[in-house]
Z-matrix of the N, CA and C atoms (Angstrom, degrees):
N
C 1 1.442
C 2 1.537 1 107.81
N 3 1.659 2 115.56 1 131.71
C 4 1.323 3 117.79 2 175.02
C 5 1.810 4 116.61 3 -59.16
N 6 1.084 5 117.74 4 167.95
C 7 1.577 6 116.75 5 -167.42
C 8 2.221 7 101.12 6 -78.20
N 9 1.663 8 93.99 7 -16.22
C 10 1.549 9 98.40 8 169.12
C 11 0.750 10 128.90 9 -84.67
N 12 1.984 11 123.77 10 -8.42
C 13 1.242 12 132.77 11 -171.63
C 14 1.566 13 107.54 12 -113.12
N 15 1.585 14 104.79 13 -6.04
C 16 1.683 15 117.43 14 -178.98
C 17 2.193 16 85.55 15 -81.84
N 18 1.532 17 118.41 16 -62.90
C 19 0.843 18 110.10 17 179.13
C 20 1.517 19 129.97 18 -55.61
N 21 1.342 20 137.42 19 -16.31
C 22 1.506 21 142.72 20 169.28
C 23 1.492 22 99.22 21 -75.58
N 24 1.824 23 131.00 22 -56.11
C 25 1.022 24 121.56 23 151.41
C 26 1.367 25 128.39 24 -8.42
N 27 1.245 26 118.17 25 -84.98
C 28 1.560 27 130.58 26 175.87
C 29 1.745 28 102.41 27 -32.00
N 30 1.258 29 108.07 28 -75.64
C 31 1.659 30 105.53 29 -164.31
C 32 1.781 31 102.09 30 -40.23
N 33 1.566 32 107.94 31 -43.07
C 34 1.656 33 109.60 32 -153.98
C 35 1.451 34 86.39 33 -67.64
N 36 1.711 35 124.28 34 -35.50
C 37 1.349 36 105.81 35 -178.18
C 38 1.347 37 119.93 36 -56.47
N 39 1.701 38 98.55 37 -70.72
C 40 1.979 39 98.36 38 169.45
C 41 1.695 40 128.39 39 -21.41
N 42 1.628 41 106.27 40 -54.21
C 43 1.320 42 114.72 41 166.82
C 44 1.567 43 138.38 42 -45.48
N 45 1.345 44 105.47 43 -37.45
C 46 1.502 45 132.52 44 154.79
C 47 1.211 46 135.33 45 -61.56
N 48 1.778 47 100.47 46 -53.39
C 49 1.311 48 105.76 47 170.99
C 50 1.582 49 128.13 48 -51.45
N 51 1.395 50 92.07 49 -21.22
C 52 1.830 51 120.56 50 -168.33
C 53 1.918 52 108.75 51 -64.23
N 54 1.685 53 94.86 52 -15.17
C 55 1.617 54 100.20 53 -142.11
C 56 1.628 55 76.30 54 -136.27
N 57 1.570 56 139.63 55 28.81
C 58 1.010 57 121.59 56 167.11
C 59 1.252 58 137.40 57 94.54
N 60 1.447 59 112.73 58 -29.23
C 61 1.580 60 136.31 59 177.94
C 62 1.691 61 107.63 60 -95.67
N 63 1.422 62 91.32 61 126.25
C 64 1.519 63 110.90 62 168.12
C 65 1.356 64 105.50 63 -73.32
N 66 1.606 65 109.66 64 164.96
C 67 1.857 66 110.81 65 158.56
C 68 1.617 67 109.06 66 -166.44
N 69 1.114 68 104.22 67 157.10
C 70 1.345 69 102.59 68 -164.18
C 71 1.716 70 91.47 69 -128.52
N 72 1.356 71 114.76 70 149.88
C 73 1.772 72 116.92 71 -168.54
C 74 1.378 73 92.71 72 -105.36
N 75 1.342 74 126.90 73 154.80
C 76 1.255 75 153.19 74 128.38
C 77 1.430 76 92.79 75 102.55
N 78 1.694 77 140.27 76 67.35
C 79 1.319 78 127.24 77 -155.81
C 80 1.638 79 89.72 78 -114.71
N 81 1.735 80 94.04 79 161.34
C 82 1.427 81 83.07 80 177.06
C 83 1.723 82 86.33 81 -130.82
N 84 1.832 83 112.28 82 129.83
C 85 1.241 84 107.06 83 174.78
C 86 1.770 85 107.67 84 -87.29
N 87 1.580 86 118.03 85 -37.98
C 88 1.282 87 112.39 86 172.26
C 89 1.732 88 116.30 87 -136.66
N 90 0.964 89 105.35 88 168.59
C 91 1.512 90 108.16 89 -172.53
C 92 1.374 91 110.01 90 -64.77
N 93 1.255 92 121.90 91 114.02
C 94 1.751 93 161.75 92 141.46
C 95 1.626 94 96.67 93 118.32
N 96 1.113 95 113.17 94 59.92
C 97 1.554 96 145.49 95 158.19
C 98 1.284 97 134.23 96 -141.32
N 99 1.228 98 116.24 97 122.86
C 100 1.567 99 119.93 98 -176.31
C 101 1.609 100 114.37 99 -168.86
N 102 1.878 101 91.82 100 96.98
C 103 1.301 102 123.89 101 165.20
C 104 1.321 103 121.66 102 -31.38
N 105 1.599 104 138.67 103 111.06
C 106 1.532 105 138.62 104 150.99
C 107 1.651 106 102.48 105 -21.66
N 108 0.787 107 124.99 106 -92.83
C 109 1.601 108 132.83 107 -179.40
C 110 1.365 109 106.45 108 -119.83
N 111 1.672 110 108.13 109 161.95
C 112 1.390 111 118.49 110 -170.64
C 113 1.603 112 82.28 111 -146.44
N 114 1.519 113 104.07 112 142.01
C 115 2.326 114 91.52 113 157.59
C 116 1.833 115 98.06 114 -143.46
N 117 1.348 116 73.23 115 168.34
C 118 1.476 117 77.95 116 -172.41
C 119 1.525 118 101.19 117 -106.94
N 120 1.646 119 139.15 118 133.73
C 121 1.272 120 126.15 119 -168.09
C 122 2.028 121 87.28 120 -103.05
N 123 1.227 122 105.04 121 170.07
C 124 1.908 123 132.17 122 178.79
C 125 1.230 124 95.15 123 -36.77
N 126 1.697 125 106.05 124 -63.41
C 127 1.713 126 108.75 125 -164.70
C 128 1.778 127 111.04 126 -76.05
N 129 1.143 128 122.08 127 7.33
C 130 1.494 129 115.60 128 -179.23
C 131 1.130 130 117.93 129 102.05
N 132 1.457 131 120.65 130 -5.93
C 133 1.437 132 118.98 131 -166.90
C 134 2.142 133 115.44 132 -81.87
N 135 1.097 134 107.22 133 133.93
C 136 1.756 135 95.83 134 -165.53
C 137 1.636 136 84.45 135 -92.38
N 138 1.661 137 97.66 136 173.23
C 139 1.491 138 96.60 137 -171.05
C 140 2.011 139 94.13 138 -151.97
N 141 0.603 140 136.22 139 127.96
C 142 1.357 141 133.88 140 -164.56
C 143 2.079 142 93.72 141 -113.88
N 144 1.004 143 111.39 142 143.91
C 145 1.625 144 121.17 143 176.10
C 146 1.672 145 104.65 144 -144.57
N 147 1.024 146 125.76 145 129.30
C 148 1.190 147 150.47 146 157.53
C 149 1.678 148 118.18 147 -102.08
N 150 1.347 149 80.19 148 130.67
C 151 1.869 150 92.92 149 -167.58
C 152 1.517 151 94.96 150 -107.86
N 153 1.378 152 104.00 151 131.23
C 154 1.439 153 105.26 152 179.04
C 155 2.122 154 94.38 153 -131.74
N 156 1.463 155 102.54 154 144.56
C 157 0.979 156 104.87 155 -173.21
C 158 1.361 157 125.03 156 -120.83
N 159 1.327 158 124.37 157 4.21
C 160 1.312 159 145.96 158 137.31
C 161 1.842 160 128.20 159 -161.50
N 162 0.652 161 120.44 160 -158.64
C 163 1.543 162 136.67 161 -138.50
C 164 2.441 163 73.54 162 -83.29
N 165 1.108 164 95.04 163 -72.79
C 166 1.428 165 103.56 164 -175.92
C 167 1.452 166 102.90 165 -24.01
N 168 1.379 167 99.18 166 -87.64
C 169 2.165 168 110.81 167 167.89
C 170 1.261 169 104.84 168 15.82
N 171 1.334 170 82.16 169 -91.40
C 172 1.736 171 113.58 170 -151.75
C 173 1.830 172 100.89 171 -69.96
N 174 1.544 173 130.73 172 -18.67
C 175 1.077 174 118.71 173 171.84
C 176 2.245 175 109.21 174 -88.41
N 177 0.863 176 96.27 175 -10.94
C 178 1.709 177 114.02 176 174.59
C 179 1.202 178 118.46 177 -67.97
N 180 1.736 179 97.97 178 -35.75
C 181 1.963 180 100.72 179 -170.74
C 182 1.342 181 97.05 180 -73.62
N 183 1.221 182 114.41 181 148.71
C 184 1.731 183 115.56 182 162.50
C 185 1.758 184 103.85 183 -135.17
N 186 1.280 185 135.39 184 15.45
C 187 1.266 186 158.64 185 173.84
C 188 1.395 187 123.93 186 -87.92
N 189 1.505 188 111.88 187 -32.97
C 190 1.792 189 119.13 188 -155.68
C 191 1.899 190 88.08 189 -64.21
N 192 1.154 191 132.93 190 -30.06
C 193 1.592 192 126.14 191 -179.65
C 194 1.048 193 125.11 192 -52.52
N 195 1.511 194 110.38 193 -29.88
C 196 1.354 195 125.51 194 -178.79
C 197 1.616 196 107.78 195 -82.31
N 198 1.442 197 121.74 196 -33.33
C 199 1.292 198 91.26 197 167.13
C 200 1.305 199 122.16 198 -89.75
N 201 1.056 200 125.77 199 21.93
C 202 2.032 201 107.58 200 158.15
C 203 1.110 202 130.74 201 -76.33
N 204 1.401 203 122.66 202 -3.84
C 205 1.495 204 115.60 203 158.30
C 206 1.524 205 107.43 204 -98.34
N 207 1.157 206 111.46 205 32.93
C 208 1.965 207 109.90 206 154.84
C 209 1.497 208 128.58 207 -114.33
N 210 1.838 209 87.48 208 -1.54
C 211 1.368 210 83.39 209 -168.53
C 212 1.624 211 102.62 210 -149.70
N 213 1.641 212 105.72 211 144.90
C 214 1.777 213 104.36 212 -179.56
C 215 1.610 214 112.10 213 -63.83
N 216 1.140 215 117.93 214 -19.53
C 217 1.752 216 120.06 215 175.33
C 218 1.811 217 124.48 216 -148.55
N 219 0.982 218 105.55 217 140.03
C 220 1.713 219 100.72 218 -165.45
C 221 1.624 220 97.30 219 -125.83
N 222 1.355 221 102.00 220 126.75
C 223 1.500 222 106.42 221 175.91
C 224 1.530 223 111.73 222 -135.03
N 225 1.610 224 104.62 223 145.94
C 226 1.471 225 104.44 224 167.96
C 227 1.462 226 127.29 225 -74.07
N 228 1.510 227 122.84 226 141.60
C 229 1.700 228 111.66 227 168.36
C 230 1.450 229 106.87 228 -123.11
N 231 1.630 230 94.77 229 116.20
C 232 2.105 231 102.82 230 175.41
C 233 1.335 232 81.15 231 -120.87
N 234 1.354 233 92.94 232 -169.83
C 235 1.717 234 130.28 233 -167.68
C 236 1.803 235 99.14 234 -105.99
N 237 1.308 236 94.98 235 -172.87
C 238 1.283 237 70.12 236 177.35
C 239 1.920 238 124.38 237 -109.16
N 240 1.426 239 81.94 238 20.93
C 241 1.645 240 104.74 239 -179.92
C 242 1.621 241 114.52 240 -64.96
N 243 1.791 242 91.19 241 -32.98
C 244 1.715 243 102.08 242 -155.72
C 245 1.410 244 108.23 243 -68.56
N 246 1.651 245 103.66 244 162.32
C 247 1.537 246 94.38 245 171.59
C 248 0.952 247 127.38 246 -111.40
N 249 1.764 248 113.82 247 121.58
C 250 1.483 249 112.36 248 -155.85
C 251 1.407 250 135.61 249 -83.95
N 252 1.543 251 86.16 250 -8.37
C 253 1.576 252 87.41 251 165.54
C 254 1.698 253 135.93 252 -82.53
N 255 1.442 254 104.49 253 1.06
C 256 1.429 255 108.06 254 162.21
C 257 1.776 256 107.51 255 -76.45
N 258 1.171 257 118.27 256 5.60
C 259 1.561 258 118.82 257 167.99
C 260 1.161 259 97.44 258 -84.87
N 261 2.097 260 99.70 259 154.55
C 262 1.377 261 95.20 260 164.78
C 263 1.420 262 117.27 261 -101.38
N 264 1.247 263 107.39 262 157.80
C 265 1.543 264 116.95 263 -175.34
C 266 1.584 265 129.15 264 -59.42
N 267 1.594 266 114.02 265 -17.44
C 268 0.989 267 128.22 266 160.60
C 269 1.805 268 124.89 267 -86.29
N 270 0.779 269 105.62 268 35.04
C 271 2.089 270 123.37 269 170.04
C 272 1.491 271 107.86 270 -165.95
N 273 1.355 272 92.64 271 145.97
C 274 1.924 273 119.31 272 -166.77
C 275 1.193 274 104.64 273 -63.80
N 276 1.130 275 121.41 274 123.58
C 277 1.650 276 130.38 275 142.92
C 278 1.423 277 139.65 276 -47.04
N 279 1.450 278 144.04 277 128.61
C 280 1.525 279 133.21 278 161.11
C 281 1.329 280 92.17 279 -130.04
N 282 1.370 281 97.05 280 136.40
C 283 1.912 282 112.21 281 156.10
C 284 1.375 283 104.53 282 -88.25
N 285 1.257 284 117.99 283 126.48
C 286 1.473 285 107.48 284 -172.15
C 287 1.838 286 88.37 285 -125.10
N 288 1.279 287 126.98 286 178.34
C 289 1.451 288 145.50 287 125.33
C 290 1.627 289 122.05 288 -128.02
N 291 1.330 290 112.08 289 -134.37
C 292 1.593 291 88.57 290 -155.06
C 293 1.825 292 100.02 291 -98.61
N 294 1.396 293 95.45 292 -7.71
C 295 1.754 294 96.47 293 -168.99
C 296 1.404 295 113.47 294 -108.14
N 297 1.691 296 123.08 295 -24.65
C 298 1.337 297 129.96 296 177.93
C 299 1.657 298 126.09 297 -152.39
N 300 1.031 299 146.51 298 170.52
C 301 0.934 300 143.50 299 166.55
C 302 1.825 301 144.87 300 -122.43
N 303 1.201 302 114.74 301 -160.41
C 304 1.951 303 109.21 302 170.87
C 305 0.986 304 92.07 303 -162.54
N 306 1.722 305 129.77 304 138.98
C 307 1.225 306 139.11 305 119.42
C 308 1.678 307 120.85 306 -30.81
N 309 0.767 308 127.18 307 88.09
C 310 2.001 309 110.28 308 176.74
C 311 1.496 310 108.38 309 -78.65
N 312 1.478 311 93.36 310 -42.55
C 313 1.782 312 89.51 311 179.41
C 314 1.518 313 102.47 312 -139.06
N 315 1.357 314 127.46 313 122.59
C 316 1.225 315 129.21 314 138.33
C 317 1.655 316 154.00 315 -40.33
N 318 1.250 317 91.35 316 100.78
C 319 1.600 318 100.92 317 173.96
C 320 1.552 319 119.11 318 -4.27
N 321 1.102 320 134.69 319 136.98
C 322 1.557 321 127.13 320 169.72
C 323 1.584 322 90.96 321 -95.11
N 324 1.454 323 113.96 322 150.13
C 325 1.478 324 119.58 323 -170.63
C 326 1.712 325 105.92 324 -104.48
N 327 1.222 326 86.53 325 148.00
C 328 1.761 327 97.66 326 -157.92
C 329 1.906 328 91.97 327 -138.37
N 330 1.320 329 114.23 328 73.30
C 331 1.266 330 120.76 329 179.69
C 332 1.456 331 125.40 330 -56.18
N 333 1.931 332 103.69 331 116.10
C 334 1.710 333 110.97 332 -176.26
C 335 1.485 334 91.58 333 -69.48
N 336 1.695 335 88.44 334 150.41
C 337 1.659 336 112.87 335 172.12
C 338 1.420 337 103.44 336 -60.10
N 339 1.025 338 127.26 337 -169.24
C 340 1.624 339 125.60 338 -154.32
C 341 1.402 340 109.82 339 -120.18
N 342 1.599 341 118.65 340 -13.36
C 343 1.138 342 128.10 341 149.40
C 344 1.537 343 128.53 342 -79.92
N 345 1.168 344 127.35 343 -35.29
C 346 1.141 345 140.82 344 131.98
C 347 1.414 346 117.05 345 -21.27
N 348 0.990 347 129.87 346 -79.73
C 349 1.664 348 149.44 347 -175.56
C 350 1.621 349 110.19 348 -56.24
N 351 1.455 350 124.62 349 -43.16
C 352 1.444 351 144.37 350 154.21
C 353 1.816 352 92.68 351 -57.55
N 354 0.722 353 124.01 352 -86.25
C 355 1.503 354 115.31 353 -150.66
C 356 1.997 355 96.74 354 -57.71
N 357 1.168 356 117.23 355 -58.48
C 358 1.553 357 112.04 356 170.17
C 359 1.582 358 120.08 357 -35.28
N 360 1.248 359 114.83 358 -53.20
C 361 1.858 360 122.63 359 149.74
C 362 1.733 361 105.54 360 -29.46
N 363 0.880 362 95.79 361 -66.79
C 364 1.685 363 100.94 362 -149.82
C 365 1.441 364 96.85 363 -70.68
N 366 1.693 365 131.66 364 -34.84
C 367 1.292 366 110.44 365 163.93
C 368 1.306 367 129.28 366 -93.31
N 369 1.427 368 122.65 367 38.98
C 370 1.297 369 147.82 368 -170.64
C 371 1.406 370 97.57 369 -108.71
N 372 1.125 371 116.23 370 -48.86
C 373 1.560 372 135.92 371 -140.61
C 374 1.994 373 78.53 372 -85.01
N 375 1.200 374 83.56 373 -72.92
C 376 2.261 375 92.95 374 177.24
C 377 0.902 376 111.61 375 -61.12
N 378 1.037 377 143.49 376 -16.09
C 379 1.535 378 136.27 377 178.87
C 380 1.818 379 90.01 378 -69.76
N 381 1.400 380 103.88 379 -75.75
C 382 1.660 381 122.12 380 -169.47
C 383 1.751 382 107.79 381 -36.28
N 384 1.712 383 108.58 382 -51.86
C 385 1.381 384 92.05 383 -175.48
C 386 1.527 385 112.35 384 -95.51
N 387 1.511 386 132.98 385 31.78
C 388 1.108 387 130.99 386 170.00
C 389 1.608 388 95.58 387 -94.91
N 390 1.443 389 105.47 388 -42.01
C 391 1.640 390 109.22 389 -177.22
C 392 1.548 391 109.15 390 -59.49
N 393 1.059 392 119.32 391 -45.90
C 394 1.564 393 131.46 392 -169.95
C 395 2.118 394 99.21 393 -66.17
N 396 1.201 395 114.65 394 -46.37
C 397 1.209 396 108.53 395 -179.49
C 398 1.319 397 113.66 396 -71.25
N 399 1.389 398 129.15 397 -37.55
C 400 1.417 399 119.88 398 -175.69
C 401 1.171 400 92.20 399 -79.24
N 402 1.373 401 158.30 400 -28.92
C 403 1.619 402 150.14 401 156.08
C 404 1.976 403 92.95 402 -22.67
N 405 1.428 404 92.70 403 -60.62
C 406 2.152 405 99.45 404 -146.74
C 407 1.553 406 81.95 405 -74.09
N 408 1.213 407 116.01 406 -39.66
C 409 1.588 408 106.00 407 -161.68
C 410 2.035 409 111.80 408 -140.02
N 411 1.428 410 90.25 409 94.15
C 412 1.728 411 91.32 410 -170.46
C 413 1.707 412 116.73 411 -72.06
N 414 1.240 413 94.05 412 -5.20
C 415 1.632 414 114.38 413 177.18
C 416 1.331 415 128.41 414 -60.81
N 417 2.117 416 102.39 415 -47.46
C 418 1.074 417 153.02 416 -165.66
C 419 1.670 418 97.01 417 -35.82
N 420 1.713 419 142.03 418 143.06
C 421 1.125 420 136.45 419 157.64
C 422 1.549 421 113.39 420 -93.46
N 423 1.053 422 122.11 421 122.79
C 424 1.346 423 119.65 422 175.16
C 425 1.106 424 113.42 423 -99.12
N 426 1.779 425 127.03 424 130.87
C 427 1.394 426 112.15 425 -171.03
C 428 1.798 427 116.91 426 -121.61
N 429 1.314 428 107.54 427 33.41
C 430 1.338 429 118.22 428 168.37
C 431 1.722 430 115.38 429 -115.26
């Protein structure tokens, strides 16, 4: 992720955080994939966001397909420079910058199977406290 798409990140986090949902940046649900941000909302629902930071970005990715089967909703995050109509109309929008954000349009929900959704949990859950321990302890060996 570019250092402009770490900062659009941030706001969509703050923005989220505001509304209950955790998220963790740079996740990887399967091998040669790895989500800008992912959050997890109260009721269980995962939410995948991709930060795109100009016109180039977002024409570069050739991956973002692959994550909709990781997640119940997929939304784009630009600034408010970007142009949004090279999005497609079927996934959620946020205008983000570096301190806060907006939903403009909401994701249509596309519900993970329940094994799916359990296993996305469970590496949510490890992802978060592997991050949190090398925070308390950078020493720490991690052996997964």
């Amino acid at each position: 992720m570019t250092q402009h798409g770490r900062l659009l990140a941030r706001g969509v986090a703050r923005h989220l955080l505001g509304h209950g949902i955790v998220t963790i940046e740079e996740f990887v649900p399967a091998r040669g994939l790895r989500v800008d941000l992912v959050g997890l909302t109260a009721s269980g629902e995962i939410w995948v966001i991709e930060c795109k930071s100009c016109r180039a970005d977002y024409m570069a990715d050739s991956k973002w397909q692959g994550y909709l089967e990781w997640c119940d909703r997929f939304f784009w995050a630009v600034d408010a420079d970007f142009p949004t109509d090279l999005l497609p109309d079927d996934s959620g929008l946020i205008l983000s910058d570096a301190y806060d954000a907006e939903i403009v349009r909401m994701a249509p929900e596309t519900r993970l199977p329940a094994a799916r959704r359990r296993k996305m949990t469970q590496m949510f859950a490890r992802v978060a406290a592997q991050r949190l321990l090398s925070l308390r302890d950078p020493e720490a060996r991690i052996g997964f």
